[in-house]
TIRO-2110 file (N, C-alpha, C; in Angstrom, 1 decimal):
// TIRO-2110
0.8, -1.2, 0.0, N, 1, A
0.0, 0.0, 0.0, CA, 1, A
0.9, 1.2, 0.0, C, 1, A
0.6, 2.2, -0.9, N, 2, A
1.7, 3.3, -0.9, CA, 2, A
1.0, 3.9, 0.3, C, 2, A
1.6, 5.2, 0.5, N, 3, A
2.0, 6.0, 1.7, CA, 3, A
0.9, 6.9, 1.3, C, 3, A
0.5, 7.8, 2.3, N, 4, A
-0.7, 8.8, 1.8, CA, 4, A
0.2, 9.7, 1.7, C, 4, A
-0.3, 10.9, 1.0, N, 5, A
0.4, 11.7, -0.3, CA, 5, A
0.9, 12.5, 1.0, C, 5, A
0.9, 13.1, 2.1, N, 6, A
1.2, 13.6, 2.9, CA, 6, A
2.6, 13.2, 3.5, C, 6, A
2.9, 12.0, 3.7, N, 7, A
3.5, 11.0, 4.1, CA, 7, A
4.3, 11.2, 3.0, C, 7, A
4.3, 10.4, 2.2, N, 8, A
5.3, 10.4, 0.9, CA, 8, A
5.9, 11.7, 0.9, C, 8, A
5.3, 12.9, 0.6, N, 9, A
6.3, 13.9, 0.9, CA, 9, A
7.3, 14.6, 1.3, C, 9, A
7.0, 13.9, 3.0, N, 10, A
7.6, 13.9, 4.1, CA, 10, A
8.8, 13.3, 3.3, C, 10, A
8.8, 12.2, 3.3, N, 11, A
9.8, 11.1, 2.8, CA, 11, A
10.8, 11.4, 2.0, C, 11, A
10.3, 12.1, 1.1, N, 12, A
10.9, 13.0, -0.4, CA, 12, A
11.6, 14.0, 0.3, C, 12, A
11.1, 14.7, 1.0, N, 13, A
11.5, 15.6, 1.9, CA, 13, A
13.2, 15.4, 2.3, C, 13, A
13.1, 14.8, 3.3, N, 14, A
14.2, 13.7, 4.0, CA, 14, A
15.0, 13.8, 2.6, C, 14, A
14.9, 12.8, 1.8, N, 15, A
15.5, 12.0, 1.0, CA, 15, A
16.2, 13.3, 0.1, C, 15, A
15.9, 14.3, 0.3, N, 16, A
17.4, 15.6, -0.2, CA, 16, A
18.4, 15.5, 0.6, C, 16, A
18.3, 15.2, 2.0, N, 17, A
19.6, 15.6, 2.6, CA, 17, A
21.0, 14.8, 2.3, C, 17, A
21.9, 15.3, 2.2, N, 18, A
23.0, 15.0, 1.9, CA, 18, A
23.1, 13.5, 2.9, C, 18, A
23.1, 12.4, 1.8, N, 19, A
23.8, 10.6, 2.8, CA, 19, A
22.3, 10.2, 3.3, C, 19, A
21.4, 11.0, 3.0, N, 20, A
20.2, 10.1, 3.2, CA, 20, A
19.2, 9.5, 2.0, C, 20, A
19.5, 8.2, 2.0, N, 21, A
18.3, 7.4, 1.1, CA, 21, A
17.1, 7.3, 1.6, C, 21, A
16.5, 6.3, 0.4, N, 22, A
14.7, 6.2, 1.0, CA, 22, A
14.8, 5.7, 2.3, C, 22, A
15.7, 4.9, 2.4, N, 23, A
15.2, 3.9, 4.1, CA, 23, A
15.3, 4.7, 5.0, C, 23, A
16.2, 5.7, 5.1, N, 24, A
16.5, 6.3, 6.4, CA, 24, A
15.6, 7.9, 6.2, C, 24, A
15.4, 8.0, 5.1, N, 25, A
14.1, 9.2, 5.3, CA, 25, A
13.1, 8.3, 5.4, C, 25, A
12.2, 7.0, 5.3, N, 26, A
11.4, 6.7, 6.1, CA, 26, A
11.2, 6.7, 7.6, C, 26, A
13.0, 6.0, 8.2, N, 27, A
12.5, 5.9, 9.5, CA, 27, A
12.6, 7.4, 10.3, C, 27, A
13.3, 8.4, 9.5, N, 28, A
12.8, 10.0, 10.2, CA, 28, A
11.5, 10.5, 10.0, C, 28, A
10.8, 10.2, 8.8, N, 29, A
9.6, 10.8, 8.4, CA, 29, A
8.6, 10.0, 9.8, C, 29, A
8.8, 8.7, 10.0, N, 30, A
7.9, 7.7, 10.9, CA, 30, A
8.5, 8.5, 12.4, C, 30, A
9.5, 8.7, 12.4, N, 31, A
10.0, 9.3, 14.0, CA, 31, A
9.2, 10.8, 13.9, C, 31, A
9.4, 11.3, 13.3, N, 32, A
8.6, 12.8, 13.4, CA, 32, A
7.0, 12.5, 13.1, C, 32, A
6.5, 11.8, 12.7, N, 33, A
5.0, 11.5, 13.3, CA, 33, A
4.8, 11.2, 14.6, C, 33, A
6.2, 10.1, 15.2, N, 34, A
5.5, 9.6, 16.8, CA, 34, A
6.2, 10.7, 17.8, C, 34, A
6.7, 11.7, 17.5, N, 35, A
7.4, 13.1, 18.7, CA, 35, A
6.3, 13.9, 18.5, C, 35, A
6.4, 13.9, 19.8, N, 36, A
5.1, 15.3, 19.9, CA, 36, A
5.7, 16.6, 19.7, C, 36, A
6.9, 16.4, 19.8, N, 37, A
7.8, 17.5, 19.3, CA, 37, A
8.3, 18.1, 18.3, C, 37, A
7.4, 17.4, 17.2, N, 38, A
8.4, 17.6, 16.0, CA, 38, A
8.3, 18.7, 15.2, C, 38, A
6.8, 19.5, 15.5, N, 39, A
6.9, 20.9, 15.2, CA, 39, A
7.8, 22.1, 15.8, C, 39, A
8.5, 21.7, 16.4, N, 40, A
9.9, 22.2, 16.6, CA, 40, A
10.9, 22.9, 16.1, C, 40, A
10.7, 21.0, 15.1, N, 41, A
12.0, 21.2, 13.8, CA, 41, A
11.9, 21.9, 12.9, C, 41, A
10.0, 22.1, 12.4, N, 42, A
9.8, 22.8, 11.6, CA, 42, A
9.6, 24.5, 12.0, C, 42, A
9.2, 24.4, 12.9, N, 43, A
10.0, 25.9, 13.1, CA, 43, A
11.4, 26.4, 13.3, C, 43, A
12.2, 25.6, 13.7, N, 44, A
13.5, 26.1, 13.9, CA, 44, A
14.0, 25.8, 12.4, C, 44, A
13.6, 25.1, 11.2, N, 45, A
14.3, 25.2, 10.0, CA, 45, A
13.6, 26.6, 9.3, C, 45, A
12.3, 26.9, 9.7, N, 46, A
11.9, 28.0, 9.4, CA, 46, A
12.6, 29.7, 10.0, C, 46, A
12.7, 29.3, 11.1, N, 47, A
13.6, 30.3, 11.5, CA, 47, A
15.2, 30.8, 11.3, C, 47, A
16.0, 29.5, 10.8, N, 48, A
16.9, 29.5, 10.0, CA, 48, A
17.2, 29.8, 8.9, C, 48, A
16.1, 29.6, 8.0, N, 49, A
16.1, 30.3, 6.5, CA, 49, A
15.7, 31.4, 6.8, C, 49, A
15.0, 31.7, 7.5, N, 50, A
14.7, 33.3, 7.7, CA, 50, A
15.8, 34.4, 8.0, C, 50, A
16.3, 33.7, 9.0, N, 51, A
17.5, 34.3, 9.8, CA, 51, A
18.8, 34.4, 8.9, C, 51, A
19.0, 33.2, 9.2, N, 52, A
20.5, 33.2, 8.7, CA, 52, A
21.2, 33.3, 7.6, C, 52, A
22.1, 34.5, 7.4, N, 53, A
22.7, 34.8, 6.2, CA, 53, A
23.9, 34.5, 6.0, C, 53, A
24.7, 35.0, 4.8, N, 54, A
26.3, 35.1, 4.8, CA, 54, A
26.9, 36.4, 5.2, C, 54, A
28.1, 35.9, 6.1, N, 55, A
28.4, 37.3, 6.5, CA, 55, A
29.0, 38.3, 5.5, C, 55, A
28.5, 39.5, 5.4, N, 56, A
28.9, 40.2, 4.2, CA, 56, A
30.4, 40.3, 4.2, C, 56, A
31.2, 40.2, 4.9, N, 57, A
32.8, 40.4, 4.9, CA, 57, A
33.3, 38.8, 4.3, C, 57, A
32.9, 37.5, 5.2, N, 58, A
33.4, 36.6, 4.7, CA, 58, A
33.0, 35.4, 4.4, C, 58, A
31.4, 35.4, 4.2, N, 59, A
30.6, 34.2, 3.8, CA, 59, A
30.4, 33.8, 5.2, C, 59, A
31.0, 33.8, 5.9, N, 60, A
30.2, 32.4, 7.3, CA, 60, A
29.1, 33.0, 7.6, C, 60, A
28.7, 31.9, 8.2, N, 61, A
26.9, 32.1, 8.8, CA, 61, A
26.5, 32.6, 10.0, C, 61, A
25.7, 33.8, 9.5, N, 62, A
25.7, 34.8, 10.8, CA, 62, A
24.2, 34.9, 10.9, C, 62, A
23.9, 35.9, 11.8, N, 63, A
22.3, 36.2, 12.0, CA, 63, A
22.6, 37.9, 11.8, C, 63, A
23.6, 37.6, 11.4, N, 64, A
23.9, 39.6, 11.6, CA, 64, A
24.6, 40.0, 9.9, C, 64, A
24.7, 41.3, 9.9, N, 65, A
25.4, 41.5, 8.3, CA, 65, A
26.5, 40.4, 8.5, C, 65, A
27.3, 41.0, 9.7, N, 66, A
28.5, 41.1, 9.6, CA, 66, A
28.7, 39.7, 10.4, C, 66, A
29.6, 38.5, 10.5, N, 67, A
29.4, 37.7, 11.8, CA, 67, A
30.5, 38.3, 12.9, C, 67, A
30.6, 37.5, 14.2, N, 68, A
31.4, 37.8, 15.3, CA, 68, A
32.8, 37.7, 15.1, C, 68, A
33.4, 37.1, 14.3, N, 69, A
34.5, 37.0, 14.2, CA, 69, A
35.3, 38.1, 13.2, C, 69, A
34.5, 38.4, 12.3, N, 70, A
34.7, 39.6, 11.5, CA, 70, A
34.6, 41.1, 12.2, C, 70, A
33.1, 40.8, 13.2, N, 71, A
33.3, 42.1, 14.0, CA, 71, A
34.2, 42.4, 15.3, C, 71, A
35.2, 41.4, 15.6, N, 72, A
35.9, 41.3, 16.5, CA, 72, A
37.4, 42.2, 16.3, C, 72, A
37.2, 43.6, 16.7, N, 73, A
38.8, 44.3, 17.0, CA, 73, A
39.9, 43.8, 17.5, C, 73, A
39.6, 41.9, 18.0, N, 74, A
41.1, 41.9, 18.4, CA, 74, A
41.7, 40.9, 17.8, C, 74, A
40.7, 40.3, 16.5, N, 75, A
41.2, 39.5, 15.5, CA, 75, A
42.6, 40.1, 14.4, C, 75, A
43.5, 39.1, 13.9, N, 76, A
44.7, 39.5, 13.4, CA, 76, A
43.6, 39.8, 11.8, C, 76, A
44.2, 41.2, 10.9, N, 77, A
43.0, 41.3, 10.2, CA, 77, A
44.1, 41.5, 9.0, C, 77, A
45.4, 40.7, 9.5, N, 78, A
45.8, 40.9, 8.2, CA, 78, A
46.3, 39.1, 7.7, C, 78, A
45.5, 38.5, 8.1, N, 79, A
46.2, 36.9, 7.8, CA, 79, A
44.2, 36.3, 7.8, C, 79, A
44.1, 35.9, 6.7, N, 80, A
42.9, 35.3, 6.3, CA, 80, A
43.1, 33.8, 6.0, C, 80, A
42.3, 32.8, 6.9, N, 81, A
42.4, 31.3, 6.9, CA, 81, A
41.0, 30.9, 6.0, C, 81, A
41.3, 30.2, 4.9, N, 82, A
40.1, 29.9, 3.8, CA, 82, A
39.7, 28.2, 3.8, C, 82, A
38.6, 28.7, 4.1, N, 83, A
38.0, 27.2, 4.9, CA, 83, A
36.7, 26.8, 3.7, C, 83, A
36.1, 25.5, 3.4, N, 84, A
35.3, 25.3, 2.6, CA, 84, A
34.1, 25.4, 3.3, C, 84, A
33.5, 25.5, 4.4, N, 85, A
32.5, 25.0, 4.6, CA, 85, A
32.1, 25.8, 6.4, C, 85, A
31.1, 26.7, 6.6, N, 86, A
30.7, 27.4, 8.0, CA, 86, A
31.0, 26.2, 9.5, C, 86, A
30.7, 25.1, 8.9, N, 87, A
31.0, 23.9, 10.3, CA, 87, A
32.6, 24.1, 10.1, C, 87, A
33.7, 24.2, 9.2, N, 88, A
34.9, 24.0, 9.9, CA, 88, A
35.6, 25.4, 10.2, C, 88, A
35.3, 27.0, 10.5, N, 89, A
34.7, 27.9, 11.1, CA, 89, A
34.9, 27.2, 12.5, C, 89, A
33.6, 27.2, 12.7, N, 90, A
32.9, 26.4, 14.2, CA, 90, A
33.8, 25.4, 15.0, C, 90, A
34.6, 24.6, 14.2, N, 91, A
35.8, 23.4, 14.5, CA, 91, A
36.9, 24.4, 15.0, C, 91, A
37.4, 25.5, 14.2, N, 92, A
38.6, 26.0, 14.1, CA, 92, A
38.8, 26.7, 15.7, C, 92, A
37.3, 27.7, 15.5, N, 93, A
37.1, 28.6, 16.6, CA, 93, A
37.1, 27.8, 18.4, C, 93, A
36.5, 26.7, 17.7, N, 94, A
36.5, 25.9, 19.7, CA, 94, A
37.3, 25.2, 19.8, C, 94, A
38.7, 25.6, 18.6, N, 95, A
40.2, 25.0, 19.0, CA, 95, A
40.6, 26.1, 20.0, C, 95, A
40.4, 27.2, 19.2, N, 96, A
41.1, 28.8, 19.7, CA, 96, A
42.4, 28.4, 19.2, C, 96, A
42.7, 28.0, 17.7, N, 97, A
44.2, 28.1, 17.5, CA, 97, A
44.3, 29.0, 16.3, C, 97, A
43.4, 29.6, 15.9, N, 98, A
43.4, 30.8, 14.8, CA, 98, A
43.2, 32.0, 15.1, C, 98, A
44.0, 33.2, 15.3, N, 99, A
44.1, 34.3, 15.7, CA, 99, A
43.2, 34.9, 14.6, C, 99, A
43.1, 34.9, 13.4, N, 100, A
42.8, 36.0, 12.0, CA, 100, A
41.4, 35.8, 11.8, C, 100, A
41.0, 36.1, 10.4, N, 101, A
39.9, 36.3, 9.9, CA, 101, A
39.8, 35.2, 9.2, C, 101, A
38.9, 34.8, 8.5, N, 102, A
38.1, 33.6, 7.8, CA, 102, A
37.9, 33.9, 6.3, C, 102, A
37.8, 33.2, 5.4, N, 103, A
37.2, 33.1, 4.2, CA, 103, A
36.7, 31.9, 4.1, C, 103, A
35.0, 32.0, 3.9, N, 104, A
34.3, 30.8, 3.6, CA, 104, A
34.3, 30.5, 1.8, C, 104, A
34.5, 29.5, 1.5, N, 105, A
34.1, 29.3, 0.0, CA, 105, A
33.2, 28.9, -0.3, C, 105, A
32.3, 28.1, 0.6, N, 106, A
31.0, 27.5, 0.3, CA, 106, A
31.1, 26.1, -0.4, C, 106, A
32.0, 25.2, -0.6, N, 107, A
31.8, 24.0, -1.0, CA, 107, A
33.7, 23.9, -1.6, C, 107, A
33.6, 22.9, -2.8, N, 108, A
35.3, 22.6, -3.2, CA, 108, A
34.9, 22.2, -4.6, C, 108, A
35.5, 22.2, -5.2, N, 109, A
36.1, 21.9, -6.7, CA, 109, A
35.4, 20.7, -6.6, C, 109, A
34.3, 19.8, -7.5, N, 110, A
33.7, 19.2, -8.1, CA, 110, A
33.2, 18.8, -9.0, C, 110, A
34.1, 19.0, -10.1, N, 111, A
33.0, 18.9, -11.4, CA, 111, A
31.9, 17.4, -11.4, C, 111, A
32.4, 16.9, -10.9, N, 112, A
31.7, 15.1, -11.3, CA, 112, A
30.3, 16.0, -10.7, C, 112, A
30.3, 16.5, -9.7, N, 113, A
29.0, 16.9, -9.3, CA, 113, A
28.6, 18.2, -9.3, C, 113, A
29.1, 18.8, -10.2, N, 114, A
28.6, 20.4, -10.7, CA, 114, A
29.6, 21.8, -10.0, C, 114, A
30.2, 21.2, -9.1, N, 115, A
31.0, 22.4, -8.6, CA, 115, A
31.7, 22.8, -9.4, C, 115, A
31.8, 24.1, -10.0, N, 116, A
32.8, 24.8, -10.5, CA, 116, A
32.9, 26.0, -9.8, C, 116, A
34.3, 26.7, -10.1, N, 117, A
35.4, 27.3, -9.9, CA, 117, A
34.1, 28.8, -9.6, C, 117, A
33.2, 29.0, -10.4, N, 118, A
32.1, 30.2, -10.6, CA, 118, A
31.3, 30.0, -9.1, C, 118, A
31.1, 28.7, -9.0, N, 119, A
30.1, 28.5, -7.5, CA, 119, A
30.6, 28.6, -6.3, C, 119, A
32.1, 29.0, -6.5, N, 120, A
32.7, 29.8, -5.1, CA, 120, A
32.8, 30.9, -5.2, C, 120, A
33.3, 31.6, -3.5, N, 121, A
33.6, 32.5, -3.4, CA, 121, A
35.1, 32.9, -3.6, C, 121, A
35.3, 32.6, -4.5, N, 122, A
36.8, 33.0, -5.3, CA, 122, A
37.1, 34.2, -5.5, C, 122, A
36.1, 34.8, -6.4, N, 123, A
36.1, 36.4, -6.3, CA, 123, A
36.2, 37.3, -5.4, C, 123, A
35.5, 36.8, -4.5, N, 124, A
35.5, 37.6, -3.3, CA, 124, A
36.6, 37.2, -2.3, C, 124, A
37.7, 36.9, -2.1, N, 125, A
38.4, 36.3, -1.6, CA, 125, A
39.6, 37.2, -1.9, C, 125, A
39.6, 36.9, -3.9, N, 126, A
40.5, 38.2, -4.2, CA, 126, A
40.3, 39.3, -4.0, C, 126, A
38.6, 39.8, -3.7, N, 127, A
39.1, 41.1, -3.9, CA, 127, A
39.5, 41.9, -2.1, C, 127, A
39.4, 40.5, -1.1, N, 128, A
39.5, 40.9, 0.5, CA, 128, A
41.1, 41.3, -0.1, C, 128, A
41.8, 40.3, -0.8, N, 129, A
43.4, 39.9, -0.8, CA, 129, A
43.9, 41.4, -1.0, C, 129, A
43.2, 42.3, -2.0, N, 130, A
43.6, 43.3, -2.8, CA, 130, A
44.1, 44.1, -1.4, C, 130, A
43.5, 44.5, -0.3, N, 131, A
43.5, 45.1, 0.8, CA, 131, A
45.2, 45.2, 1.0, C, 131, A
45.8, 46.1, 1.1, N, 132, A
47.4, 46.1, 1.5, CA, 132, A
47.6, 45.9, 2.9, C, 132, A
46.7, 45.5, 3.6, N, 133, A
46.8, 45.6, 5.1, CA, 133, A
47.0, 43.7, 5.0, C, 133, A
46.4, 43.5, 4.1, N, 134, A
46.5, 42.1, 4.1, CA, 134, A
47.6, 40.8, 3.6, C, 134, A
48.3, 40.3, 4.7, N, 135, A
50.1, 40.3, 4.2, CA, 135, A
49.7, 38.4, 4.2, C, 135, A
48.4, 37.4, 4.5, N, 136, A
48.8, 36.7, 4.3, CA, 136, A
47.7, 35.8, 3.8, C, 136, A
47.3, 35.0, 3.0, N, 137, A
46.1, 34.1, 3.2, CA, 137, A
46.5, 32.7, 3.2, C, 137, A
45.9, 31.7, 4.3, N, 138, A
46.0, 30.5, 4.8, CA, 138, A
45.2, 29.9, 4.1, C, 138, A
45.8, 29.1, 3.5, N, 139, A
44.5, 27.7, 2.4, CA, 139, A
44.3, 26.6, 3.2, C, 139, A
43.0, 26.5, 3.8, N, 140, A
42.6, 25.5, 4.6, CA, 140, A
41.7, 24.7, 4.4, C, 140, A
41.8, 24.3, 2.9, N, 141, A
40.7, 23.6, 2.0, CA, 141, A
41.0, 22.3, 2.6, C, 141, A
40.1, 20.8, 2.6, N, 142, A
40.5, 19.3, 2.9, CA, 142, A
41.1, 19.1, 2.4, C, 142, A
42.3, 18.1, 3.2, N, 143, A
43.4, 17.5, 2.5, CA, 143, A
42.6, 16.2, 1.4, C, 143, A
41.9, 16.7, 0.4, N, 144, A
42.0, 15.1, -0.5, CA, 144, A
41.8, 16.0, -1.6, C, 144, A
41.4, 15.3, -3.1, N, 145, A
41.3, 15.3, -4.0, CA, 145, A
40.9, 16.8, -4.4, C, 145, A
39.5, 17.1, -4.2, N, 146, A
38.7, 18.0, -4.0, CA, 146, A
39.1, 19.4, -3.7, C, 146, A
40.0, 18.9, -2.5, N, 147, A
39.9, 20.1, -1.6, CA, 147, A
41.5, 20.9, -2.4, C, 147, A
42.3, 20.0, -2.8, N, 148, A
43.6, 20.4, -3.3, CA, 148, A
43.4, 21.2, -4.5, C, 148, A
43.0, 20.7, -5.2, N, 149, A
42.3, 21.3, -6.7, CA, 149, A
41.7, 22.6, -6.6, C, 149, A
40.9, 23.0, -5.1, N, 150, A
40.4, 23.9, -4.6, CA, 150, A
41.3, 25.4, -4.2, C, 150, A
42.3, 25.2, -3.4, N, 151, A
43.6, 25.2, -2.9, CA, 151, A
44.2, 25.9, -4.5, C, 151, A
44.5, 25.0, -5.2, N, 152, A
45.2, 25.6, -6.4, CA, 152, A
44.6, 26.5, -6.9, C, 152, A
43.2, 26.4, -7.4, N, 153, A
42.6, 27.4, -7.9, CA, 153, A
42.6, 28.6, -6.7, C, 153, A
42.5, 28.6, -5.9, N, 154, A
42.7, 30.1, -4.9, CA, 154, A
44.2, 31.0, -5.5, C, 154, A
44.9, 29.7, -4.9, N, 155, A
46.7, 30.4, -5.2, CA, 155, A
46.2, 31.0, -6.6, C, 155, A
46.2, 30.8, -7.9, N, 156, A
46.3, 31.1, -9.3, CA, 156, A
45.5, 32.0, -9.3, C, 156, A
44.1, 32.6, -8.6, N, 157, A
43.7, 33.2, -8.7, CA, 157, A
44.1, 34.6, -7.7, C, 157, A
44.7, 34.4, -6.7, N, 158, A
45.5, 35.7, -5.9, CA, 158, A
46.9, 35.8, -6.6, C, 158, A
47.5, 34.9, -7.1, N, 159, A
48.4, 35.3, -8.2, CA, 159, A
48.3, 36.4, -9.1, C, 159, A
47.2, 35.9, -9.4, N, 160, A
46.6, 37.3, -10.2, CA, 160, A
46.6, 38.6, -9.9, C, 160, A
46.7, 38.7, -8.9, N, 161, A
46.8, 40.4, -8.2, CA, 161, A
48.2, 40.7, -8.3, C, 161, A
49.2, 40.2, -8.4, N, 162, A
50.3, 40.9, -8.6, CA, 162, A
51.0, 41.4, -7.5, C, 162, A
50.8, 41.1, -6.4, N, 163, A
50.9, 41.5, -5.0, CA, 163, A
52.2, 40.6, -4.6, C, 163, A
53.4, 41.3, -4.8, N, 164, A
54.6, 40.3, -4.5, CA, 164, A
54.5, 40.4, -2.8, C, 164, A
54.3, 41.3, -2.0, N, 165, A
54.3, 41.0, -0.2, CA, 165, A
53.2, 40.3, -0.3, C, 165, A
52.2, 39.8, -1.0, N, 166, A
51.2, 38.7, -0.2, CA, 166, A
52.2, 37.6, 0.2, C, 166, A
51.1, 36.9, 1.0, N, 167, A
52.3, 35.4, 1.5, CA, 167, A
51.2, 34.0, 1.2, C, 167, A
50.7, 33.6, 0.2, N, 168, A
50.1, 32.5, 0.5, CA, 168, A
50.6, 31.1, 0.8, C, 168, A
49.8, 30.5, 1.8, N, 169, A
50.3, 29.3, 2.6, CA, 169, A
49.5, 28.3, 2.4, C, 169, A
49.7, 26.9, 2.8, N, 170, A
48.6, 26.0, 2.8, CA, 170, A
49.1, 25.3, 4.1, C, 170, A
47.8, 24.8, 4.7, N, 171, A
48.2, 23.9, 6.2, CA, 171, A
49.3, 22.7, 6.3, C, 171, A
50.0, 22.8, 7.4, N, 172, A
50.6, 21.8, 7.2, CA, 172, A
50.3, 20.3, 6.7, C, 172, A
51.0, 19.6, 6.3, N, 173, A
50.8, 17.6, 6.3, CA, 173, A
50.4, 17.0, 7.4, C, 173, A
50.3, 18.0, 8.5, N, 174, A
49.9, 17.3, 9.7, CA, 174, A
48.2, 16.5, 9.9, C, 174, A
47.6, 17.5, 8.7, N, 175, A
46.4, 16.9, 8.9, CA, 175, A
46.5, 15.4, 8.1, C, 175, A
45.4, 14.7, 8.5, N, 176, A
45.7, 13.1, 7.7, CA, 176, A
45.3, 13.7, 6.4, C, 176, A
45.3, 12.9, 5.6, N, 177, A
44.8, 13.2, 4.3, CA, 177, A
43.5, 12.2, 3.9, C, 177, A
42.7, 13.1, 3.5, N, 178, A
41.0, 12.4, 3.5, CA, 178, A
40.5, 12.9, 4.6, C, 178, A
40.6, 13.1, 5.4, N, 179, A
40.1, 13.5, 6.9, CA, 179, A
39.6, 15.2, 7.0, C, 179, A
38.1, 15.1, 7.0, N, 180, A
37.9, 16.5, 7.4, CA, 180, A
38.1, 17.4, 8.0, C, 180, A
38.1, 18.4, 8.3, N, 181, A
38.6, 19.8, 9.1, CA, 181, A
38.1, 19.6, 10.2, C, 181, A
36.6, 19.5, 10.3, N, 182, A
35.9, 19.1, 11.5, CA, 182, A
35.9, 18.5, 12.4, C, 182, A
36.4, 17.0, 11.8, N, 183, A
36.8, 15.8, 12.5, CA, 183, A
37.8, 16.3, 13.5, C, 183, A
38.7, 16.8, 13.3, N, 184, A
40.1, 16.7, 13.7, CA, 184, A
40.0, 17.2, 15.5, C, 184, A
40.7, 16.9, 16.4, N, 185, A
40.5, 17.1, 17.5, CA, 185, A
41.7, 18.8, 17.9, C, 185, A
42.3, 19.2, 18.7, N, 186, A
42.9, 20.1, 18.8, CA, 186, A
44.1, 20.3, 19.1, C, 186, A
45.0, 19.5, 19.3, N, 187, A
46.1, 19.3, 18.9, CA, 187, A
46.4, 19.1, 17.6, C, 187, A
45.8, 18.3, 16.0, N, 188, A
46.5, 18.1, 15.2, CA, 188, A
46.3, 19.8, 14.4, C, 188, A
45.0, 20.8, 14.5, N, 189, A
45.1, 21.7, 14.4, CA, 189, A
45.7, 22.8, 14.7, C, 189, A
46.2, 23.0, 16.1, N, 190, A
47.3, 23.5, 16.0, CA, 190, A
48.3, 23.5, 15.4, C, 190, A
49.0, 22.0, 15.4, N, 191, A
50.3, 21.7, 14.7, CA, 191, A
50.2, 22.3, 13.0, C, 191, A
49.3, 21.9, 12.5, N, 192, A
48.9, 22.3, 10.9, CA, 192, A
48.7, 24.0, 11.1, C, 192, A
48.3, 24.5, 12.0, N, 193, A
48.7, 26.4, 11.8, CA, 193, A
50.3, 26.7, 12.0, C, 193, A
50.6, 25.9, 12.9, N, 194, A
51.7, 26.4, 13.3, CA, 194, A
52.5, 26.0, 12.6, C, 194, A
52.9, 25.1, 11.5, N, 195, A
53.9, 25.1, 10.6, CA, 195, A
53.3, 24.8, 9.6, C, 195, A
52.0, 25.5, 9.0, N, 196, A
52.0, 25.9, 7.9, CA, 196, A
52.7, 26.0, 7.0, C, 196, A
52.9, 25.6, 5.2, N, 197, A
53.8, 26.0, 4.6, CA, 197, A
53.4, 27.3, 3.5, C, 197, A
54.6, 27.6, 3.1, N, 198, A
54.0, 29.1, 2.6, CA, 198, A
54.3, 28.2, 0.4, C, 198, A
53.3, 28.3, -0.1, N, 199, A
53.1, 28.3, -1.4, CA, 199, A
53.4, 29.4, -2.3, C, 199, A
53.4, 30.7, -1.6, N, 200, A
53.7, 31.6, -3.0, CA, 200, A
54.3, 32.6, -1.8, C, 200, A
55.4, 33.2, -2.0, N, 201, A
56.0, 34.4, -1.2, CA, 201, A
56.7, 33.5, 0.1, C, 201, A
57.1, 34.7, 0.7, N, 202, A
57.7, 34.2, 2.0, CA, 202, A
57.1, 34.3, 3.6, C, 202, A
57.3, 33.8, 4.6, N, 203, A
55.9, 34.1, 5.5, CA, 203, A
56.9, 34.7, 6.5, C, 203, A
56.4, 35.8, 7.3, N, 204, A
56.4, 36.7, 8.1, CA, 204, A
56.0, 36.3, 9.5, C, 204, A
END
């Protein structure tokens, strides 16, 4: 017996999120029928599209133009660390091993699955770099396939500016390779800021 159209939905629903198939958006769509709670979710996803934007200085996700780390005067505001994704942000910050400012790109180099080089924030990256106050940018893309590819296309692209005192860097080998930013606990992130290597120029 199919599902009533209401139900099915639900299901369909589910079944966008990123790693979830039909089975496992059944057994959420069936869990949020039996919580009395589950109008909850639908208000707090409601409230989040509502709310939450990109911060106009550096893509992370804020409830404000600007987010807290951008409005913070005692952040280093001349060394920008470029991360793919607002959860490794979040990872970095409850290390406390990053003094500077952030650049979000919003995803990594994919073509098998549509990402191109136009669907990031590349442009806007360069035009933070153009800033002469700004002596360094940190490439903090995932160590694998994806994330490297990502990584080059930044360097070639702040190449572009012509800016022989920039210093661009990429994280140390310390991180594993394949292993998300997120994952990582707080020691291996430190070690990967702290001997960073520098890719284009010299580091200061």
């Amino acid at each position: 017996m199919a599902y009533p159209k209401a139900l099915e939905e639900l299901v369909r629903a589910f079944e966008r999120f990123p790693g979830i198939g039909r089975r496992s958006a059944e057994r959420l769509a069936f869990h949020v029928l039996r919580d009395p709670e589950a109008r909850e979710l639908a208000r707090a996803i409601d409230a989040a599209i509502e709310r939450v934007r990109r911060c106009a200085t550096c893509g992370n996700a804020t409830d404000h133009e600007t987010c807290g780390v951008c409005s913070d005067p005692e952040r280093d505001r001349g060394a920008i660390l470029v991360l793919e994704e607002p959860r490794q942000v979040e990872t970095l910050e409850a290390s406390r091993t990053w003094k500077g400012l952030y650049h979000v790109l919003y995803g990594a180099l994919n073509p098998a699955e549509g990402t191109e080089v136009r669907h990031l924030s590349i442009h806007a990256l360069v035009a933070r770099a153009k800033d002469p106050l700004v002596r360094e940018v940190a490439l903090g893309t995932d160590p694998d396939a994806e994330g490297e590819a990502t990584a080059l296309a930044c360097l070639e692209a702040l190449e572009s500016l012509g800016r022989d005192e920039l210093v661009v860097t990429r994280l140390a080998r310390g991180l594993p390779a394949g292993t998300a930013i997120e994952y990582l606990h707080k020691g291996i992130l430190e070690d990967a800021l702290e001997h960073r290597r520098a890719v284009r120029g010299r580091r200061r």
